[in-house]
Residue, then its C-alpha position, 0 to 999 in steps of 0.5 A: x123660889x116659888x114661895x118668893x114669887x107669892x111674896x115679891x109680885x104683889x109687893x112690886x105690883x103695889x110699888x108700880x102702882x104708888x109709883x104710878x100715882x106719885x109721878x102724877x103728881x109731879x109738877x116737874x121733872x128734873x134730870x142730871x143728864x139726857x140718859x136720864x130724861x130719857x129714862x123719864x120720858x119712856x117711863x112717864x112719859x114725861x119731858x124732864x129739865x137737864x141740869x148738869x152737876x156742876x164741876x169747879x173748873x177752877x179748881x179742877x184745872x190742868x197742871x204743867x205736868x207731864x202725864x204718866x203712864x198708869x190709868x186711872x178710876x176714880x169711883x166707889x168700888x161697888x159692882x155695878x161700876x164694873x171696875x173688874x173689867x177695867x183690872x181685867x183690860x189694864x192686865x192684859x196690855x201690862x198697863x199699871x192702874x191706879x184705883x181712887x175710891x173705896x167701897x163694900x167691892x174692894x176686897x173681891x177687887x183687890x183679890x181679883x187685881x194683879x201686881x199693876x193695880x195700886x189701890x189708893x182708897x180715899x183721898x183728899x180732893x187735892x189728893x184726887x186732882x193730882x192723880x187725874x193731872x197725872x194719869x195718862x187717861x182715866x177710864x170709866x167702865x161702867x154706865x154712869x147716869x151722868x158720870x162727873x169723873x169724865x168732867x173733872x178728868x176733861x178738867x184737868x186737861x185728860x182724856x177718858x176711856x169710856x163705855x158708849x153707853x149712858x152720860x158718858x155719851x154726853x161728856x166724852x167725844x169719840x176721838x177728840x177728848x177720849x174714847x167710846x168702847x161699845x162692848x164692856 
């Protein structure tokens, strides 16, 4: 522990300093989300243009389908989307969920999930649109920079349960197309 300390804080004291240079040298700054040209800002102090990604709305579009009663996440499964806690959520209540994505965290999920979780893995984009057409809500658990699932689930005419946090602030409205919990 000791030994590493010798190692890392000249490295990241380096990397702070190429950093720093290098930011200097930025004409603009482009950011995907407010949480992010914030991020810049404190950062920087720098002020960063916001362009949203772009979501194919034709594409993406609400069917005359009758949502069902499962949730969905629609992610890759690596921990810092804090998948866990949405397995953790649907459990409690006796919700079924269903899983679109894959990753190097599916295993500790899979072995973490109980008989309501249904991993689908990847699927086509058809595949993924027909799923947010047919979830009752799709949840979002972790702090996304900008988080385009909530748009495209917005899309396909369905709400989002998501963390208060980060640029799902920017997509989901408290009440009106979904819900902000504060505490993970």
């Amino acid at each position: 522990r000791i030994a590493s300390r010798w190692v890392y804080r000249p490295l990241l004291a380096r990397l702070a300093r190429w950093d720093a240079a290098s930011a200097a040298r930025v004409t603009r700054f482009v950011a995907n989300s407010a949480h992010v040209a914030d991020r810049i800002r404190r950062y920087y102090n720098r002020v960063a243009t916001i362009v949203y990604p772009p979501v194919d709305t034709v594409f993406f579009q609400p069917a005359d389908v009758s949502p069902g009663s499962h949730f969905l996440i629609v992610s890759a499964l690596v921990p810092y989307k804090r998948i866990e806690l949405a397995i953790e959520a649907c459990e409690r209540v006796g919700a079924a969920l269903r899983i679109v994505g894959d990753g190097p965290d599916r295993r500790r999920l899979e072995a973490r999930a109980g008989r309501h979780v249904t991993f689908v893995g990847r699927v086509s984009d058809e595949a993924v649109r027909d799923e947010y057409r047919s979830a009752l809500a799709v949840l979002l658990p972790g702090e996304e920079d900008f988080g385009i699932v909530p748009v495209e689930a917005h899309a396909c005419g369905r709400p989002v349960v998501a963390l208060g946090r980060g640029g799902a602030l920017e997509t989901v409205i408290d009440g009106d197309n979904g819900v902000l919990f504060d505490e993970p």
